[in-house]
C-alpha positions as CSV (number, residue, x, y, z in Angstrom):
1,X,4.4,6.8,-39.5
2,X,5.4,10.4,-38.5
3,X,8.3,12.2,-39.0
4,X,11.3,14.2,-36.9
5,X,10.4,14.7,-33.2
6,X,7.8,12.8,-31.1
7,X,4.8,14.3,-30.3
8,X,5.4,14.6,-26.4
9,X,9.2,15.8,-27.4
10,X,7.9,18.9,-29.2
11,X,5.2,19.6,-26.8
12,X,7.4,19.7,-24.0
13,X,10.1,21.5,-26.2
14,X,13.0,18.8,-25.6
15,X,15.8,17.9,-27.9
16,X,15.2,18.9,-31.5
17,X,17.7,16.3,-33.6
18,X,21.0,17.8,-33.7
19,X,20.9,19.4,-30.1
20,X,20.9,18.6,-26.7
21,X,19.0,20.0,-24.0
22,X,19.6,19.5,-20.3
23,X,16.7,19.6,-18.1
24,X,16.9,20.4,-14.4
25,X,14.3,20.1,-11.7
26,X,13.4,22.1,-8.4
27,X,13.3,19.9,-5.2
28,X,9.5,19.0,-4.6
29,X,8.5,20.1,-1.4
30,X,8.2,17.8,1.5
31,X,4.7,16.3,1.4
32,X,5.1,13.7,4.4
33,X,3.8,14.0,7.5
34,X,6.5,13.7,10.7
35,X,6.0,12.5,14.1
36,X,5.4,15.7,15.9
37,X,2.4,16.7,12.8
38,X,0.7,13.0,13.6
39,X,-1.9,13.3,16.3
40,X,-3.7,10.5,18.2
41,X,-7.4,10.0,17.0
42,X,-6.3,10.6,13.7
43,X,-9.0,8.6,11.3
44,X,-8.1,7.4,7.4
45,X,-9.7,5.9,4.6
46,X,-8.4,4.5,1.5
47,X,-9.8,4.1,-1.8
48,X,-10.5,0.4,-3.0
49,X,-8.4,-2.2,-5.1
50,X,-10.1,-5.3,-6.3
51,X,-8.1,-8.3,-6.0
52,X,-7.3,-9.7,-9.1
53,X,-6.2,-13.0,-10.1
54,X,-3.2,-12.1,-11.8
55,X,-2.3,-10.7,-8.1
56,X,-3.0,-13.8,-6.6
57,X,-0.7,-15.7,-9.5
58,X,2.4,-13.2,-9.5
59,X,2.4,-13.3,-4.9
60,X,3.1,-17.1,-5.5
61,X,5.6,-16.8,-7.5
62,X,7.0,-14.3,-5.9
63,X,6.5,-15.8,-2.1
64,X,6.6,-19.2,-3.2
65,X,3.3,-20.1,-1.8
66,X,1.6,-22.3,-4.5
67,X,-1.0,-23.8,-1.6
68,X,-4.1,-25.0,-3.5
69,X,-5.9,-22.6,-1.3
70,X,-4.5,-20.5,-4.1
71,X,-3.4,-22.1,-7.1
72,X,-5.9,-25.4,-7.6
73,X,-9.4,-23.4,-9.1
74,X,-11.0,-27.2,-9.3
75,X,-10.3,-28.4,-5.8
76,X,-11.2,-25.2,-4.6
77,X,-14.5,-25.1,-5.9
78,X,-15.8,-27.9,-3.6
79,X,-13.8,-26.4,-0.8
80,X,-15.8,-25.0,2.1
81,X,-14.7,-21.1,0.5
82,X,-16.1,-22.5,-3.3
83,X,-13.2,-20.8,-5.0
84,X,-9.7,-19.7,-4.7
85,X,-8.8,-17.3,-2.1
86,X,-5.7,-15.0,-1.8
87,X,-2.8,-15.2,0.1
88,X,-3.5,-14.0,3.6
89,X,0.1,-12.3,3.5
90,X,-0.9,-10.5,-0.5
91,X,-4.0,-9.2,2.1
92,X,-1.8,-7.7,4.2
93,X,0.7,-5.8,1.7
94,X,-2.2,-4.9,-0.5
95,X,-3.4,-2.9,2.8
96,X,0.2,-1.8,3.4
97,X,-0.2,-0.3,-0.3
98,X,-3.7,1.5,0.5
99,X,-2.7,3.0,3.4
100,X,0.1,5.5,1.6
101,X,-2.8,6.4,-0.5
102,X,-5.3,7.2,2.5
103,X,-3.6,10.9,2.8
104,X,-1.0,12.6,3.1
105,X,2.1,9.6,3.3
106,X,3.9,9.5,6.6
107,X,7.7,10.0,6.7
108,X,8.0,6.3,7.4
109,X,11.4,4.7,8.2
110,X,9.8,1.3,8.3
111,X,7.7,-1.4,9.7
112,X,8.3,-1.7,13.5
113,X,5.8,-4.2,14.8
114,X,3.0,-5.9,13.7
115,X,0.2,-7.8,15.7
116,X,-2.4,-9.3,13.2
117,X,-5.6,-11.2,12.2
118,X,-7.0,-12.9,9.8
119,X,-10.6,-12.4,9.8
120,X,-12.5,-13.9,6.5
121,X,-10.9,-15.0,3.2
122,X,-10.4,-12.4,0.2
123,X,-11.5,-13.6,-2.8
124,X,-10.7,-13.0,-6.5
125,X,-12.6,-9.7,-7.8
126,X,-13.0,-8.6,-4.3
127,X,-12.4,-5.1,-3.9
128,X,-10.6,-4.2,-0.5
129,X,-10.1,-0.8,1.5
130,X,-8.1,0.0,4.7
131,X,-9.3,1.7,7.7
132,X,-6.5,2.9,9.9
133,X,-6.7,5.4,13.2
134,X,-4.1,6.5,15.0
135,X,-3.7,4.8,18.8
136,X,-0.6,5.9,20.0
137,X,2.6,7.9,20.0
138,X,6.0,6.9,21.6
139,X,9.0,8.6,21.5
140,X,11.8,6.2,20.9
141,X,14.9,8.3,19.5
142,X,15.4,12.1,18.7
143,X,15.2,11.6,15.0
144,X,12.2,9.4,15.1
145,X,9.5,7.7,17.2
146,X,6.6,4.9,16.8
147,X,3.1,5.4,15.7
148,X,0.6,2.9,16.4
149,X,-1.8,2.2,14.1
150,X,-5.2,0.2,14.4
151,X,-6.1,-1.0,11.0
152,X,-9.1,-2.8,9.4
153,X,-9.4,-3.9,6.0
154,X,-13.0,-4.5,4.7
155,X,-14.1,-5.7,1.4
156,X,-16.9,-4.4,-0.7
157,X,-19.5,-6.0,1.7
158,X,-18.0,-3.9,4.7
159,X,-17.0,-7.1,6.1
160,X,-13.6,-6.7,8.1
161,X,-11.5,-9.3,6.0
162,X,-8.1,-8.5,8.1
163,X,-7.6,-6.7,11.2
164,X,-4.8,-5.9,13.4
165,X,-2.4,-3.2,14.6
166,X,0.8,-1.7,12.8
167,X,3.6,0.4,14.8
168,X,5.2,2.3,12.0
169,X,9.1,4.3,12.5
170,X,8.0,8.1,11.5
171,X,11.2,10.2,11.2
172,X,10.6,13.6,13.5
173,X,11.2,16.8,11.6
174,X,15.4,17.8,11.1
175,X,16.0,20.3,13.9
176,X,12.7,19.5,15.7
């Protein structure tokens, strides 16, 4: 058992007992890309995940989907897939995830279309990655405009597991 001030608070030289310290920060500056930065052609890559059970287990309960696609390990191991798979739906936000982490983040206002496919199951301890180029710009509003986005997501195999395209809202750069 130690004594007086945590280890971090001392290191960072916060509140000592008996005083108060009030911390302030800078503004970070704005790492997102706009509209008018994205270009067509644009290629990304994320880094893996592997699918975990636990993920599988917390997206029903969280969607409500308790198929026994999902949920049964005993039926599903004389099912034509021989175990469990995941939620088509967890596929597609796990890919939604990746793709923030494929580069620099886009200034994203949100989700304005999606056409997609579902390609082969993903399977417990599968580990995916998302694939994404840029198709097209359109200009929609002065503040903002629509990227279109063709996306694969492939599993450790290099199988393409989900495909599809995504037009995301990217907010254009004040005064631009």
């Amino acid at each position: 058992h130690v004594e007086g001030p945590s280890i971090a608070s001392a290191l960072m030289n916060q509140q000592l007992p008996g005083r108060r310290r009030v911390i302030s920060c800078a503004p970070m500056a704005d790492a997102r890309r706009y509209f008018d930065d994205i270009q067509i052609g644009e290629a990304y890559e994320s880094p893996g995940r592997t699918v975990t059970e636990a993920d599988i287990v917390m997206f029903a309960g969280l969607s409500g989907d308790y198929n026994i696609l999902h949920t049964d390990a005993e039926f599903m191991k004389s099912s034509s897939f021989g175990e469990r798979i995941a939620h088509g739906l967890l596929g597609l936000a796990i890919q939604s995830g990746l793709f923030t982490r494929a580069g620099t983040p886009f200034a994203t206002l949100g989700l304005g279309g999606l056409r997609w496919k579902f390609k082969q199951p993903i399977k417990i301890g599968d580990t995916i990655r998302v694939r994404a180029t840029v198709t097209a710009k359109q200009d929609t509003k002065p503040d903002r405009g629509v990227v279109t986005l063709e996306r694969q997501v492939l599993n450790q195999r290099g199988e393409v597991v989900q495909e599809g395209e995504t037009d995301v809202v990217v907010e254009r750069r004040a005064g631009g």
